[in-house]
C-alpha positions in Angstrom: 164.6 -34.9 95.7 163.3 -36.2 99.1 164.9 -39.7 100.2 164.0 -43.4 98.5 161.8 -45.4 101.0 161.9 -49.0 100.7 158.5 -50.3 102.3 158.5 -54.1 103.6 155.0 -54.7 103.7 153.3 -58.0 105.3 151.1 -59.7 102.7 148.4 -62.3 103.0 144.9 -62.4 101.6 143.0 -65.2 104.0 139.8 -65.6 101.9 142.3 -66.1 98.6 142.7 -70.1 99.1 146.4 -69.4 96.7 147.6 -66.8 99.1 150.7 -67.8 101.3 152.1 -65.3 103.9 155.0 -62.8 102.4 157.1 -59.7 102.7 156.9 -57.8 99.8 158.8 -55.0 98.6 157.7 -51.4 97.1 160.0 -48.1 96.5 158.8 -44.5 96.4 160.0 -41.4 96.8 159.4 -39.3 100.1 158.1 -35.9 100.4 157.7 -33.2 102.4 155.5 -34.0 105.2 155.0 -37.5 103.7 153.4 -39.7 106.6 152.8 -43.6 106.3 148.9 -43.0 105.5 150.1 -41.0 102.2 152.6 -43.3 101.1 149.9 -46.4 101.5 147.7 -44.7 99.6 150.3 -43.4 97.0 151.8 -47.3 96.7 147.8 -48.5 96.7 146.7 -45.7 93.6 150.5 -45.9 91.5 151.9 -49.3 92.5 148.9 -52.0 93.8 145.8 -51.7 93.5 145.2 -55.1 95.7 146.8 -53.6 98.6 144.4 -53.9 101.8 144.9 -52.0 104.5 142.1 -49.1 106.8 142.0 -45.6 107.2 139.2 -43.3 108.2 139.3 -40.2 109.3 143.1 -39.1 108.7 143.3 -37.2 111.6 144.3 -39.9 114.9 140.5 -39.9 116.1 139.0 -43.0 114.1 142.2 -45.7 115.3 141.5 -47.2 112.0 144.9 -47.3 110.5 146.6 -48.8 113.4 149.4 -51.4 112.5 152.7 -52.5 113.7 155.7 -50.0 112.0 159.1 -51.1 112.4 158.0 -53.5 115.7 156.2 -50.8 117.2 152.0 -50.0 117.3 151.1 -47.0 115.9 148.7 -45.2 113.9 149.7 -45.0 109.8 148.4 -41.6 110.1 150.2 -39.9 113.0 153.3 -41.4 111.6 155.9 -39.0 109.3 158.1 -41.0 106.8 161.1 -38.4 108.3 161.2 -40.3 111.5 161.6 -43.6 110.3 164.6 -45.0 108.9 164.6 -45.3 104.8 163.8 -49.2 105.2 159.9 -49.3 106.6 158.5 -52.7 108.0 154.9 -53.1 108.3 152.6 -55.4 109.5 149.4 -56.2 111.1 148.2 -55.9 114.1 148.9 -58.9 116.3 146.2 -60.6 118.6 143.3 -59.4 116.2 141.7 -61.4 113.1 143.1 -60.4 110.1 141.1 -59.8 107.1 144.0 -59.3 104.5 147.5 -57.3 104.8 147.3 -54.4 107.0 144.2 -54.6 107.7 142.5 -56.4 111.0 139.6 -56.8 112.5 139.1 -54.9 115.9 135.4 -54.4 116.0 134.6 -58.4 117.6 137.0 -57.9 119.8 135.7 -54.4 120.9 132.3 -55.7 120.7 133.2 -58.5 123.0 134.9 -56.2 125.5 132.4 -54.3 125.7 130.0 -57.5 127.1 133.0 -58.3 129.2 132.8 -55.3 131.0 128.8 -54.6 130.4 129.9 -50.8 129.7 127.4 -49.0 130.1 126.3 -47.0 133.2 124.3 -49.2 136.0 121.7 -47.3 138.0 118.2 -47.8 139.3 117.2 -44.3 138.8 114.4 -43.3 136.5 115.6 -41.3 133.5 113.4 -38.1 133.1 115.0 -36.7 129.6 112.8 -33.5 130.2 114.9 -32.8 133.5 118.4 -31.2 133.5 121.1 -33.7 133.5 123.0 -35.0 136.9 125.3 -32.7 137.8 128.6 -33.6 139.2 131.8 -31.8 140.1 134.1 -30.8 137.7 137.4 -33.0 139.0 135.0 -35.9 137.9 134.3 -34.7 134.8 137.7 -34.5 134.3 138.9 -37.8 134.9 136.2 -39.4 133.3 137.2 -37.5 129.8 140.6 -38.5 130.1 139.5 -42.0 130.2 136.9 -41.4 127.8 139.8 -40.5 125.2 140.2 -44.1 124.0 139.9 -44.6 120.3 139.8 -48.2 120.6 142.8 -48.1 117.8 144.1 -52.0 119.3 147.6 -50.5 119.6 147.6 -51.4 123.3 146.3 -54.6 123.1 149.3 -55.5 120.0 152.0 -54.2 122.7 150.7 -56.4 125.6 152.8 -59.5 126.4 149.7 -60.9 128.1 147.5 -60.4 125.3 149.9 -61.8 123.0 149.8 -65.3 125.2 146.2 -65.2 126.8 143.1 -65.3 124.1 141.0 -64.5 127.5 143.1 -61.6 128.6 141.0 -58.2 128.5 144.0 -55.7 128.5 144.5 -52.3 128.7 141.5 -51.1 127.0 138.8 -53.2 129.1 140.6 -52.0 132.2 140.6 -48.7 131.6 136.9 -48.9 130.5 136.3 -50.4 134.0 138.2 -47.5 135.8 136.2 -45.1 133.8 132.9 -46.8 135.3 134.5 -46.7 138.3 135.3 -43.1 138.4 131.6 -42.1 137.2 129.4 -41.2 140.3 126.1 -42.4 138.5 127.8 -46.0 138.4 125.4 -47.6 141.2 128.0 -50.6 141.2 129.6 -51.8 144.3 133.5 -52.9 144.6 132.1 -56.1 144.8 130.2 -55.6 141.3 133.4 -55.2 139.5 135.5 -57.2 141.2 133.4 -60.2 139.7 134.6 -58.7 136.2 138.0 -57.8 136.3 139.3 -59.4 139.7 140.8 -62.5 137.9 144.2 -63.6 135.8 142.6 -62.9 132.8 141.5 -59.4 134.0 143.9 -57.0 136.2 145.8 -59.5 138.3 147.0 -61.2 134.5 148.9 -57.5 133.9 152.5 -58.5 134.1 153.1 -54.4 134.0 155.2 -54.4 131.0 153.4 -51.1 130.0 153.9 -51.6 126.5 150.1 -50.3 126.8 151.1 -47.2 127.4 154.6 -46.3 125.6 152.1 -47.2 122.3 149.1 -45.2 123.2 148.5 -42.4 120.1 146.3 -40.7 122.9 148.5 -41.2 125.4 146.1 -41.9 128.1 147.7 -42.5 131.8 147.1 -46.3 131.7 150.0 -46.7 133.4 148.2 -45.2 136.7 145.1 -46.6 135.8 145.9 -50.6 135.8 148.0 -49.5 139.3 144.9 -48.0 140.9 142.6 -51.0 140.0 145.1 -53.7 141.0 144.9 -51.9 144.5 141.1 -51.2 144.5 141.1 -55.0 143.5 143.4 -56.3 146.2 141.7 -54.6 148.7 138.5 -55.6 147.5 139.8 -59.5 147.6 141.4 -58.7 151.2 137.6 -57.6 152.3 135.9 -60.7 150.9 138.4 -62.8 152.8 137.5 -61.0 156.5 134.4 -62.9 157.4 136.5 -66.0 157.1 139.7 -65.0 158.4 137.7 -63.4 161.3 140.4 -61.3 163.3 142.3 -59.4 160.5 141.3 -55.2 161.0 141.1 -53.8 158.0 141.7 -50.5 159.8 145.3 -51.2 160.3 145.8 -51.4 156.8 147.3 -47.8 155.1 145.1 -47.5 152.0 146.5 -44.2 150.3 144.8 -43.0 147.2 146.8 -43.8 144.1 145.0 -41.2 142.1 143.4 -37.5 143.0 139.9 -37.9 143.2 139.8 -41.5 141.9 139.8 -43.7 145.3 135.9 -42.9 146.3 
């Protein structure tokens, strides 16, 4: 007999004009390797059917069933019961539209950031698909997978305290999308380029370095040295613009270190 988990679970139905906001309360018995995305499902097929929440691909790759368990974002399915007290909480994601319960809508916001940040690579070269591809050094290659690891799950976004305040605020996942563009060699933008993007209050200079980003991250991607780097890249970038008018500062006198290995080109 595995233990009896009491599930607090956030309910609210928006397009259902008789719905009102609620906690309500489901029992079920754990076990073995029970994780939250199993006991949803179990509490959806045995107990209610009307229970809306998302899931995907099971597996930590989709970021589909994010949600906020016991206070903290995290991914339903990369979640065991065992490591959670007896009493679950469970609710949305914060910061995103929700469409009912669990479940949120990430994708406009995604979408949005991705216009934000126009991510995609910029270059003037001519594309021949029947040449080899660009090659570039294998360090490179390297960081840009790391950065590439995003699922675009929301978690970090939920856990930002800027986010939570600031509808204009990009977060953790545009910025590290712009660090990844930064990183790529076939990027033909300048400093300058993304300075106009991301060198404002509502891009990296908003961070207030909480790093809830990253304690939530189910990838556990190094935002923590990411947002660093770019708020230097940034400040030196705002130092340069300001030299025609200041006239006498020498930049050359300032000690610019790199913050990462091969990421300060």
């Amino acid at each position: 007999m595995g233990r009896k988990l009491q599930f607090e679970i956030f309910r609210f139905n928006p397009q259902d004009p008789l719905s009102v906001p609620r906690m309500q309360t489901y029992f079920l018995e754990e076990t073995d390797k029970m994780t939250l995305y199993i006991a949803l499902n179990r509490l959806r097929e045995e107990q209610d059917p009307s229970l809306i929440f998302d899931f995907c691909c099971r597996a930590g790759i989709c970021g589909a069933c994010a949600m906020v368990i016991n206070g903290r974002p995290g991914l339903a399915c990369q979640t065991q019961t065992k490591d959670q007290p007896a009493k679950i909480i469970l609710h949305p994601l914060p910061v995103f539209k929700l469409i009912g319960d669990l479940s949120v809508d990430t994708g406009v916001w995604f979408r949005e950031m991705y216009n934000k940040t126009e991510s995609w690579i910029h270059t003037n070269k001519v594309i021949d698909p029947h040449q080899q591809e660009e090659r570039m050094e294998n360090e490179v290659a390297e960081q840009i997978y790391e950065l590439e690891r995003c699922i675009e799950c929301g978690c970090c976004i939920a856990a930002c305290g800027t986010a939570r305040m600031r509808d204009d605020f990009m977060g953790a996942a545009a910025l590290n999308r712009i660090a990844r563009f930064m990183v790529d060699p076939r990027d033909e933008r300048s400093e300058d380029d993304f300075f106009e993007v991301i060198g404002t209050d509502a891009g990296i200079f908003g961070c207030m370095g909480l790093l809830g980003c990253e304690d939530v991250c189910p990838k556990q991607l190094p935002l923590q040295n990411q947002l660093g780097y770019l708020r230097r890249k940034m400040g030196i970038t705002a130092v340069k613009q300001l030299v025609p008018a200041l006239g006498k500062i020498k930049l050359d006198k300032l000690k610019i270190g790199k913050f990462i290995p091969g990421g300060d080109k």
